[in-house]
DRENSELO-45146 format. One line per 3 residues: number of its first residue (from 1); their letters; for each residue x, y, z of N, C-alpha, C. Coordinates in pm, whole numbers, plus 50000, padded with zeros to 5 digits. Layout:
residues N
NUM = A = X/Y/Z/X/Y/Z/X/Y/Z  ...
//
This chain:
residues 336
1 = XXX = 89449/67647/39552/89458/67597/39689/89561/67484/39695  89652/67471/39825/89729/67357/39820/89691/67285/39921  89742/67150/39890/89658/67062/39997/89805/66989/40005
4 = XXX = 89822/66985/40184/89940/66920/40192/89879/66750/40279  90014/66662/40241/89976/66577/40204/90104/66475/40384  90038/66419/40485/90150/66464/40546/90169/66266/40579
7 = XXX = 90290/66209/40574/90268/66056/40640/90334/65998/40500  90306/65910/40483/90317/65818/40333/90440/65857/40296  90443/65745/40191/90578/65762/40084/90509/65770/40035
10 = XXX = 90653/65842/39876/90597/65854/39707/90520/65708/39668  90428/65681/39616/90344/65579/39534/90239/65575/39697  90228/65572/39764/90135/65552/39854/90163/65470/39959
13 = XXX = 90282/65403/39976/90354/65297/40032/90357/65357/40171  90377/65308/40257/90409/65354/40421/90536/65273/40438  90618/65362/40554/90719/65338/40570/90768/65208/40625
16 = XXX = 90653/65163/40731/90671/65007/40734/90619/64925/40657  90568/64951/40543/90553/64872/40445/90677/64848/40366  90758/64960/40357/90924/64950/40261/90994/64882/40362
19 = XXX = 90976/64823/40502/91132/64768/40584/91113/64645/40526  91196/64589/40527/91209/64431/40515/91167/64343/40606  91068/64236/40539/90963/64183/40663/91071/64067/40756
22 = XXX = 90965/64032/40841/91050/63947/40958/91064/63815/40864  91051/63756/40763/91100/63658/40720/91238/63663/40646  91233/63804/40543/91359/63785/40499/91473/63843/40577
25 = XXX = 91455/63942/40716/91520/63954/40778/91618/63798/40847  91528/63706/40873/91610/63566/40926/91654/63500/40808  91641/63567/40717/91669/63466/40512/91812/63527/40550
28 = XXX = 91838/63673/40578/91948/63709/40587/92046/63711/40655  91982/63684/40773/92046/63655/40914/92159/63536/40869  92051/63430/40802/92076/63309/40804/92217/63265/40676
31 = XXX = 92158/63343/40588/92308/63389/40468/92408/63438/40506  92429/63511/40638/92533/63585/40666/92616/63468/40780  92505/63430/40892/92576/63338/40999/92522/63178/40993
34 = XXX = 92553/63152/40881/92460/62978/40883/92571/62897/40906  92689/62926/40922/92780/62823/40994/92750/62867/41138  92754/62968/41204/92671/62946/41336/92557/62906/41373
37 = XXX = 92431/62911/41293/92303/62812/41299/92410/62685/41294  92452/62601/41230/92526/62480/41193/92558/62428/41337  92672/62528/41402/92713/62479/41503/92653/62421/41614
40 = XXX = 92510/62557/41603/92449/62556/41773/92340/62475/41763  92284/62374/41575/92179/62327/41594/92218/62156/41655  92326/62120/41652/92309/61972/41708/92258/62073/41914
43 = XXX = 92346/62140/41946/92359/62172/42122/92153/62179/42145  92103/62256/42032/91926/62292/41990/91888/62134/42022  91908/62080/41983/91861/61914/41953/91848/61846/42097
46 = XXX = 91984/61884/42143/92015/61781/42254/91941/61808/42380  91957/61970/42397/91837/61996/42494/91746/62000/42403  91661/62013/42347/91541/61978/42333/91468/61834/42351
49 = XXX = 91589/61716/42357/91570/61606/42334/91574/61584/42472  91612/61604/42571/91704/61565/42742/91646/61670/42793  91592/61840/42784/91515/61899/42853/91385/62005/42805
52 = XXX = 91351/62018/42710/91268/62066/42678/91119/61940/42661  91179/61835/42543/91073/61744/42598/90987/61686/42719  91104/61638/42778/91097/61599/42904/91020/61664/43000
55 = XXX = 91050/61792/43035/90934/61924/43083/90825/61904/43048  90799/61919/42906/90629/61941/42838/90582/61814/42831  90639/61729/42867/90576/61591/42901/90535/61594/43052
58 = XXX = 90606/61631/43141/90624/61654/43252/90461/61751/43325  90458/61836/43221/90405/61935/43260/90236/61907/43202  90226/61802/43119/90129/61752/43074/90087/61609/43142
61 = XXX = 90176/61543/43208/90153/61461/43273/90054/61491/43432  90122/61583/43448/90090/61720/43597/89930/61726/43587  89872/61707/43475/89753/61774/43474/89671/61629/43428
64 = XXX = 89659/61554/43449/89644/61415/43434/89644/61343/43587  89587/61228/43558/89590/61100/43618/89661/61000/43675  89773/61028/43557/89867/60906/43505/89893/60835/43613
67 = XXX = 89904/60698/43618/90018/60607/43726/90048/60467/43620  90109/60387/43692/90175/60265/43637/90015/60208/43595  89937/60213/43602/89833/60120/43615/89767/60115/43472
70 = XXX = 89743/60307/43461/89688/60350/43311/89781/60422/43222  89893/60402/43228/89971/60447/43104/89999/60340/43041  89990/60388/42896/90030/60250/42795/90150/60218/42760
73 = XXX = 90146/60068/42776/90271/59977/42773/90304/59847/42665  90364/59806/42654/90388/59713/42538/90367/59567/42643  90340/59469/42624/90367/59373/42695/90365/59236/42553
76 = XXX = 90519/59182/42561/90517/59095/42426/90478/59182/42313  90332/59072/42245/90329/59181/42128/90162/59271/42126  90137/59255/42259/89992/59331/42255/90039/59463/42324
79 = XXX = 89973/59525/42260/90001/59691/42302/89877/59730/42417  89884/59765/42527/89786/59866/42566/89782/60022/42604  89705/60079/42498/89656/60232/42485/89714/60287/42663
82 = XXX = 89689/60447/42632/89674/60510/42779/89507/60496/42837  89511/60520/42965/89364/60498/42969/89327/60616/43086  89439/60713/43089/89450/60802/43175/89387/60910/43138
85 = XXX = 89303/61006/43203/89216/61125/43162/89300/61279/43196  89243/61340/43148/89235/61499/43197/89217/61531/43329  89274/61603/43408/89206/61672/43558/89249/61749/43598
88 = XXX = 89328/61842/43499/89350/61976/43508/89411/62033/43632  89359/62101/43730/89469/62164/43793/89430/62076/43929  89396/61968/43993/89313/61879/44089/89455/61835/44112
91 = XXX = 89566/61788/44063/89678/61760/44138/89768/61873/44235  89769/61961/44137/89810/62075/44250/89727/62107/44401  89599/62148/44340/89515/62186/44485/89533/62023/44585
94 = XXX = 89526/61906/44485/89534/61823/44612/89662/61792/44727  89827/61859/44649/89953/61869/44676/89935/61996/44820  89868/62065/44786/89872/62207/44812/89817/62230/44939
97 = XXX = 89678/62208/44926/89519/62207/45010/89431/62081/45042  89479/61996/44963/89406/61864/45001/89450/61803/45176  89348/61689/45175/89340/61616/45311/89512/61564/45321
100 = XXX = 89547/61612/45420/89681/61513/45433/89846/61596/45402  89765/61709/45341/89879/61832/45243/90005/61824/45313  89951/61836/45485/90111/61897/45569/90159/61769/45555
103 = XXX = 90144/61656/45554/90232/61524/45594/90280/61542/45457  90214/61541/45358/90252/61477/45202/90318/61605/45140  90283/61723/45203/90407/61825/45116/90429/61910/45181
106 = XXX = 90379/61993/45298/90426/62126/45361/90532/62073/45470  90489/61952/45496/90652/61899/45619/90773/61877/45570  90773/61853/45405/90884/61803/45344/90980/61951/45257
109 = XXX = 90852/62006/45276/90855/62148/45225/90965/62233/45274  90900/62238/45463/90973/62277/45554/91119/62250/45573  91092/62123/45543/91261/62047/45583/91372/62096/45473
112 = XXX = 91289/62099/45365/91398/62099/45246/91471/62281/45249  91364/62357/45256/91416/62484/45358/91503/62489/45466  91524/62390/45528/91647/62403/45628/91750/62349/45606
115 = XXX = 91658/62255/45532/91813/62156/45472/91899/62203/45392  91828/62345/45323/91909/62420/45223/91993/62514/45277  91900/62582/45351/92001/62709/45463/92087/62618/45563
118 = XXX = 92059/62580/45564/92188/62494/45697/92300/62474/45623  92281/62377/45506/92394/62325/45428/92467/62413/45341  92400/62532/45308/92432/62579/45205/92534/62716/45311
121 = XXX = 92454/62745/45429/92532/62830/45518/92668/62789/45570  92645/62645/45598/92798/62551/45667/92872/62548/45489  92851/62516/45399/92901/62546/45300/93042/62650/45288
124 = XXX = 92938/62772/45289/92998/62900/45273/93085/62938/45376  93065/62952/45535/93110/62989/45645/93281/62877/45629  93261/62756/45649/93366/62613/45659/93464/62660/45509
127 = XXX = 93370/62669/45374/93446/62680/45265/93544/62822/45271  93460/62954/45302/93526/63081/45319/93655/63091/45413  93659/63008/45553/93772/63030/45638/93876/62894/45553
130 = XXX = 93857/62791/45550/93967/62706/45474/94039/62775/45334  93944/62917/45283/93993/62953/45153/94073/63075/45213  94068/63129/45364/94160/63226/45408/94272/63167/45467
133 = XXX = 94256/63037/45479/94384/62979/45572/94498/62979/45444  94394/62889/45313/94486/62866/45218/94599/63008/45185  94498/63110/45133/94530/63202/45082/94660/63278/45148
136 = XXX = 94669/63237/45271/94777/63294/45311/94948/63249/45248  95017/63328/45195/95124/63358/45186/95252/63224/45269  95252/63256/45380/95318/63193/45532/95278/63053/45553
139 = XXX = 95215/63015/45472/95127/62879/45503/95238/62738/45434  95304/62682/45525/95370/62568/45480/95277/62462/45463  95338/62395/45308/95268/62294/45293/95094/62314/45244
142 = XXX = 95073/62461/45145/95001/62543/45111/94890/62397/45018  95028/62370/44924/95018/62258/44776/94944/62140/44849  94972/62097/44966/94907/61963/44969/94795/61959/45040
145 = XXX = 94770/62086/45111/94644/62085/45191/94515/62105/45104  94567/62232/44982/94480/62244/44890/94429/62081/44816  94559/61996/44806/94530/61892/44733/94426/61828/44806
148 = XXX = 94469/61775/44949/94382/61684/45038/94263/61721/45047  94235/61876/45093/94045/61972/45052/94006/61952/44964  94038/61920/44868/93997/61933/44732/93954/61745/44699
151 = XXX = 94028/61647/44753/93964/61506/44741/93849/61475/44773  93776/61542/44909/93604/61477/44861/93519/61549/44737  93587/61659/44683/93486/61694/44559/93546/61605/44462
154 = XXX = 93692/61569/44432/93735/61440/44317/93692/61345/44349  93689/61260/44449/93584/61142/44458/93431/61137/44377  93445/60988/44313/93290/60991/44296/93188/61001/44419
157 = XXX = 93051/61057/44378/92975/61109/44483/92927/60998/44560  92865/60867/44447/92826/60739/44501/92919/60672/44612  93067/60738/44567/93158/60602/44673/93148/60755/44769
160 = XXX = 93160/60833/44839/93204/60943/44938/93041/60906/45018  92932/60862/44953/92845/60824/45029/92821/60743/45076  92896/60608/44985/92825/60477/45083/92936/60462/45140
163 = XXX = 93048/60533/45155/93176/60537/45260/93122/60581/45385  93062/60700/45380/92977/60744/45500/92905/60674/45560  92801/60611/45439/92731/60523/45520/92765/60416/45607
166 = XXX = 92907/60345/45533/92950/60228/45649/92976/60296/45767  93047/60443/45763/93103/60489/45869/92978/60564/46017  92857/60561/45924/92740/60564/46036/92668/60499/46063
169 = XXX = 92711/60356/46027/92613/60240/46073/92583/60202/46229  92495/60179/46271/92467/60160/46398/92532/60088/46457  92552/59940/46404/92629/59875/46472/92733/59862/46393
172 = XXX = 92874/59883/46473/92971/59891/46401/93074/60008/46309  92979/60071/46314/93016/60202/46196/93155/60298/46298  93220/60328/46215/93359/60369/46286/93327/60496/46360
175 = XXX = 93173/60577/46309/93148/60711/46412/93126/60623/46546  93066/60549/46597/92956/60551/46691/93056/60387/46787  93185/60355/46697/93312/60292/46732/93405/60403/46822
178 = XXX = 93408/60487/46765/93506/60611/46800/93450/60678/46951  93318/60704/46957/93204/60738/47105/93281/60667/47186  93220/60523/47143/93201/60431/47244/93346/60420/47319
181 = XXX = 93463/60447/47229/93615/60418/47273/93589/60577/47370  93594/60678/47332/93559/60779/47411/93447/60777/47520  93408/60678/47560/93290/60681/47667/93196/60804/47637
184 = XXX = 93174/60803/47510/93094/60870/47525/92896/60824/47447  92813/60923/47431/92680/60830/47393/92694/60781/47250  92665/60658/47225/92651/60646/47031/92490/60670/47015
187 = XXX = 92495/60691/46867/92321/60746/46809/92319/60635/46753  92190/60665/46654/92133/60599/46593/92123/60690/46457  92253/60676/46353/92238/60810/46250/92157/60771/46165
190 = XXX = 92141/60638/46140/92081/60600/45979/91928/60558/46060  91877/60543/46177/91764/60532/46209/91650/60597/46256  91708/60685/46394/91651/60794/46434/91626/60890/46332
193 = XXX = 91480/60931/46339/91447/61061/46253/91486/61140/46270  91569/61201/46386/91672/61290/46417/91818/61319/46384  91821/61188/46431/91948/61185/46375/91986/61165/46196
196 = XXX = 91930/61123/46125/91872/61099/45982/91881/61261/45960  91849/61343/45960/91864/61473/45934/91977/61506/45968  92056/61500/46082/92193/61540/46071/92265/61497/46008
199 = XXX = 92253/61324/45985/92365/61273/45916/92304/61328/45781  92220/61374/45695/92232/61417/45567/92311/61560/45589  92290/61617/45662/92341/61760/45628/92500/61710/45686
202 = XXX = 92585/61651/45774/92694/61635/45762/92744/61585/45652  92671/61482/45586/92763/61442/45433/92767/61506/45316  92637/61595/45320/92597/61693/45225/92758/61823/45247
205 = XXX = 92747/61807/45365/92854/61942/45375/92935/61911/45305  93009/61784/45381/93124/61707/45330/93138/61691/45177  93032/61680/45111/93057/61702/44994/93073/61819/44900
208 = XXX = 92990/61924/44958/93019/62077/44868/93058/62161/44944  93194/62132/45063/93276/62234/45110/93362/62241/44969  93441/62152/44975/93526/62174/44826/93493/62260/44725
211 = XXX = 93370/62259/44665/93343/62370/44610/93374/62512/44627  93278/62518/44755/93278/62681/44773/93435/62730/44802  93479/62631/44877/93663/62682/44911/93742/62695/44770
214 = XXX = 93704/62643/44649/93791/62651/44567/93750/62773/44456  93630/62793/44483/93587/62927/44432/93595/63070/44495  93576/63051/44649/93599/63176/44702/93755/63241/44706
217 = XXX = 93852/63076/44697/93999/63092/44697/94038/63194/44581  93962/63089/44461/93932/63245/44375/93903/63347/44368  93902/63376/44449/93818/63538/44452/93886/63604/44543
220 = XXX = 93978/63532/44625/94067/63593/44733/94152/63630/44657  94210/63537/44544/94353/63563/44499/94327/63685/44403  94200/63700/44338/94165/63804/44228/94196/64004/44309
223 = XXX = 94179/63965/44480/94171/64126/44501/94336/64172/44509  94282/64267/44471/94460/64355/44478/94493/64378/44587  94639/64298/44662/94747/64299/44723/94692/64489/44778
226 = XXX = 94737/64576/44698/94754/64723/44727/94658/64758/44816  94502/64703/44804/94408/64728/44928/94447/64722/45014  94471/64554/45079/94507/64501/45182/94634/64604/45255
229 = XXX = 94714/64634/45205/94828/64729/45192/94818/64828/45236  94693/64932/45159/94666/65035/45228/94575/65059/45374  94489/64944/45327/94384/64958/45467/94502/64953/45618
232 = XXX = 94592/64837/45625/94672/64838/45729/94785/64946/45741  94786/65008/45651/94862/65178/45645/94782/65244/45732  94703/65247/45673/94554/65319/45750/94480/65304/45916
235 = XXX = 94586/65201/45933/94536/65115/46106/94438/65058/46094  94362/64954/45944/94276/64911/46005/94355/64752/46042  94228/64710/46178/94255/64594/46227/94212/64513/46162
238 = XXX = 94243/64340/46170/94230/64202/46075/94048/64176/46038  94018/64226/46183/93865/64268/46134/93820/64315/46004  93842/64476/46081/93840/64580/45933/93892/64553/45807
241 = XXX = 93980/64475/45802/94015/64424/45640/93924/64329/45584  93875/64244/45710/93795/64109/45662/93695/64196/45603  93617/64295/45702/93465/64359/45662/93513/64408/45560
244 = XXX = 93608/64502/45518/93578/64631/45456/93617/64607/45337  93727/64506/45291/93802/64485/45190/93785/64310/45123  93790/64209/45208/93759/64081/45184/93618/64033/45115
247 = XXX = 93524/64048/45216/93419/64069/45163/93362/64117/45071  93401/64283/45043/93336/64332/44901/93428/64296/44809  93527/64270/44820/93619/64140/44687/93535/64058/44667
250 = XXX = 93481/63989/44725/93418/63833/44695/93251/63873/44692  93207/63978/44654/93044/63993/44660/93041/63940/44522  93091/63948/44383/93033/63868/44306/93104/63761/44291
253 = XXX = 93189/63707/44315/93158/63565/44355/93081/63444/44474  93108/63549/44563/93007/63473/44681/92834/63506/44634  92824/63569/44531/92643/63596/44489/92653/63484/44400
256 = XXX = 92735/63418/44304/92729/63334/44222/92707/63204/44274  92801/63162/44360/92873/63052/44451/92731/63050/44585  92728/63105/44562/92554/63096/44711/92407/63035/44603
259 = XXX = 92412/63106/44485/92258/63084/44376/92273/62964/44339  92462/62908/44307/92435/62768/44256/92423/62667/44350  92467/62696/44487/92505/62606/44614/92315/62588/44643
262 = XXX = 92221/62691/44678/92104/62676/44692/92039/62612/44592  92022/62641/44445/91994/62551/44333/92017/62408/44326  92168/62359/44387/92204/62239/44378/92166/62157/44517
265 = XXX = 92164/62201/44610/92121/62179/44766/91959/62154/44758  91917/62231/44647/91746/62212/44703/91720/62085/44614  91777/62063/44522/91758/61920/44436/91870/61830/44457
268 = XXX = 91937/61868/44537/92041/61743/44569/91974/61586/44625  91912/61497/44504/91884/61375/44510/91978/61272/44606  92104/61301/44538/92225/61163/44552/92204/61145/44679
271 = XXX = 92248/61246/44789/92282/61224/44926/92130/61165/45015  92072/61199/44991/91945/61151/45025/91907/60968/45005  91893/60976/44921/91880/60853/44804/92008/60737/44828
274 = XXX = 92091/60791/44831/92194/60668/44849/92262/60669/45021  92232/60743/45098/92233/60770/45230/92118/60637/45263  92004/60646/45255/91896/60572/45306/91858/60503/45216
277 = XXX = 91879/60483/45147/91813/60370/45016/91627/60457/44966  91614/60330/44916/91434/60443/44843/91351/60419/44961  91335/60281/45005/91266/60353/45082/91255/60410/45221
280 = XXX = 91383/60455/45289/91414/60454/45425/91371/60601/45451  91423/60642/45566/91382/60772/45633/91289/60875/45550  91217/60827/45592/91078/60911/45550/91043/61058/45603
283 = XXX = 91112/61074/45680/91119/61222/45765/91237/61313/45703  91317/61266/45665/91414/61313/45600/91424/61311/45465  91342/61291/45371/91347/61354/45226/91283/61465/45236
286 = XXX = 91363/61530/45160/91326/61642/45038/91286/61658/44948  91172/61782/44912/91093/61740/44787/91136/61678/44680  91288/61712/44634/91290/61626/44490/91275/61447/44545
289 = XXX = 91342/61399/44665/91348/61258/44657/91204/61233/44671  91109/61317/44774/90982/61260/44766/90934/61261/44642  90934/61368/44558/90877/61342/44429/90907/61149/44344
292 = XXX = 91095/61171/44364/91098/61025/44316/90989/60886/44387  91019/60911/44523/90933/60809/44591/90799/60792/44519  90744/60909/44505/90578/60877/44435/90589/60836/44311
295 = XXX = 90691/60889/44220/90679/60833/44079/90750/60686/44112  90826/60624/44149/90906/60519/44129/90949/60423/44259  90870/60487/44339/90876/60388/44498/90788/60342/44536
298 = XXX = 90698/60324/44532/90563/60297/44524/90505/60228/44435  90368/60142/44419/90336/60087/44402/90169/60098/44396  90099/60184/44312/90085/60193/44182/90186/60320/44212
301 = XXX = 90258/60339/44049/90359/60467/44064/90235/60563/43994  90231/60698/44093/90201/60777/44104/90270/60920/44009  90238/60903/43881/90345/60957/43784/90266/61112/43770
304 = XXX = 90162/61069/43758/90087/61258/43774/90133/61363/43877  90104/61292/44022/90151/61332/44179/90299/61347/44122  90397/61293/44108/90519/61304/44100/90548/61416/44003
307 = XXX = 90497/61445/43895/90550/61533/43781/90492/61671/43885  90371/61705/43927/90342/61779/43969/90419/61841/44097  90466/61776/44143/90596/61798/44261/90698/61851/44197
310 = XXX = 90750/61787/44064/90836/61856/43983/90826/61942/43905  90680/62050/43864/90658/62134/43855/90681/62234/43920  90641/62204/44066/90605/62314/44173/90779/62335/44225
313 = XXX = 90844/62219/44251/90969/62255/44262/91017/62363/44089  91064/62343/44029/91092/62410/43929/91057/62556/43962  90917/62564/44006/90838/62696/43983/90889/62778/44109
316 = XXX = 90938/62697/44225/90985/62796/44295/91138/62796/44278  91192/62741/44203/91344/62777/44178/91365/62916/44069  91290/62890/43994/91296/63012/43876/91217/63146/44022
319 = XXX = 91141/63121/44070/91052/63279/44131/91236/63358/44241  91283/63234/44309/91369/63255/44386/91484/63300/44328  91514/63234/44239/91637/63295/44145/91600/63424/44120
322 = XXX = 91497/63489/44073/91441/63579/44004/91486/63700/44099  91419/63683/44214/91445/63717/44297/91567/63785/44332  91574/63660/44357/91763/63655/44389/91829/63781/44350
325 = XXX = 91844/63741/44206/91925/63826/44125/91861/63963/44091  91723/64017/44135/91690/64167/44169/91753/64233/44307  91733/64082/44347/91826/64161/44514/91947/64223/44480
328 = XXX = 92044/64120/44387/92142/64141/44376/92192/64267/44307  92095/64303/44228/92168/64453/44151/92082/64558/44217  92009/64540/44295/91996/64634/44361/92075/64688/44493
331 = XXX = 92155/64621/44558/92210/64576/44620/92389/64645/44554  92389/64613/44466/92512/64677/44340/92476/64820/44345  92348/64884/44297/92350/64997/44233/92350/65049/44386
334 = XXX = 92294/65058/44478/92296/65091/44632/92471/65122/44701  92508/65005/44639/92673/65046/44635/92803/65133/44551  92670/65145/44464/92827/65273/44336/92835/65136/44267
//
């Protein structure tokens, strides 16, 4: 009788028993590319040191107590311990669902949502036509206009803001100088809660038009001449070139140039912060500055409340991105 024998290697061994295990696979990795481990371990270090820590501190703080009151501090030469407890997920539900939620986070919530689409839309629309004016051919004096658009993104951000700011001061400020010579009404930009929202999104613009114009310019100059060429062979009108040919030139750069403009717009601290000082217009921050306010404006600082704001922000930047970028290749494959 024969008895067949079916699986195994010769001696009894199985086949994933003969591969080479996951340790000496990285023994070898590491023999072959250890001047690239070399290179990339200081870049390993630095974020880990500036953002990986920082997070899991962050994110452990979130679930805690903490404020100025019970975290431990050195004072001279007596040390005092933390004295801050556990409380698990009680900062979120109180951010979220607690007494007070809409004032302390769904109003600021709201705002920072418009503040993003507004700015990030005047962005794109202001940056896209200054990058068609440039782009043109016929355009005298092409070199210096690009130069002059391009000076509020070379300016430091601190001086392009508190320049603004003199220039919207109530009394005096050269906007509400300029009205008044025009008979016409002056505001109140740095006071009114109304007006406090416009003047952030006008300086905000002012500061990342430059951007988007110098990237989409890119993307103008990248399409081939021969389109443009043929479509108007073809009779189409300045329209039809914009839709049919302009546009799908610039879909992956305007998908790039929109994810970082929203990313940077929804945490854009500076303009906020140095627009109104810490503690001014209260109607007009956005979650990241409110977050600062609770950790560092205030009095006891509220470092649990604050990290937990900077959780929840984080958490909806990664879901949105995520997002984002499924839209986006679906959106691709839908197109050829």
């Amino acid at each position: 009788m024969t008895v067949a024998v079916q699986g195994g290697s010769p001696g009894g061994r199985s086949d994933r028993a003969s591969r080479p295990g996951l340790v000496s696979r990285i023994r070898q990795s590491y023999n072959r590319n250890w001047y690239a481990w070399a290179m990339v371990a200081p870049v390993v270090l630095v974020i880990g040191a500036l953002v990986l820590y920082p997070l899991g501190r962050g994110i452990y703080l979130s679930l805690t107590n903490a404020n100025s009151l019970n975290v431990g501090r050195t004072i001279g030469v007596n040390h005092i311990p933390d004295s801050f407890s556990w409380v698990g997920f009680d900062n979120y539900k109180d951010i979220l669902f607690g007494d007070g939620s809409y004032d302390r986070f769904w109003s600021h919530f709201v705002w920072t949502i418009v503040w993003t689409a507004v700015c990030v839309g005047l962005h794109y629309g202001i940056g896209l036509g200054l990058a068609l004016l440039l782009n043109r051919d016929n355009l005298r004096g092409r070199t210096f206009y690009r130069m002059m658009l391009i000076l509020p993104w070379a300016v430091p951000t601190f001086v392009t803001i508190f320049s603004w700011r003199l220039m919207l001061a109530d009394d005096g400020g050269i906007v509400n100088s300029a009205l008044d010579w025009l008979h016409l009404p002056t505001q109140a930009w740095l006071t009114d809660p109304f007006w406090q929202k416009v003047s952030a999104i006008l300086v905000n613009t002012w500061v990342g038009v430059p951007f988007m114009m110098v990237s989409l310019l890119g993307g103008l100059q990248a399409i081939p001449a021969e389109l443009y060429e043929a479509a108007e062979t073809d009779g189409a009108t300045p329209w039809q070139r914009f839709r049919h040919v302009t546009l799908p030139g610039l879909r992956s750069v305007s998908s790039t140039v929109i994810l970082l403009g929203i990313i940077w717009t929804f945490n854009q601290f500076n303009v906020i912060f140095l627009l109104f000082g810490q503690s001014g217009a209260p109607d007009a921050q956005i979650l990241v500055t409110w977050s600062y306010r609770l950790g560092f404006g205030q009095q006891p600082r509220d470092y649990a409340e604050s990290a937990a704001y900077g959780v929840i922000i984080l958490s909806m930047l990664i879901v949105f991105a995520s997002f984002y970028q499924r839209w986006l290749k679906r959106n691709e494959l839908a197109n050829g």
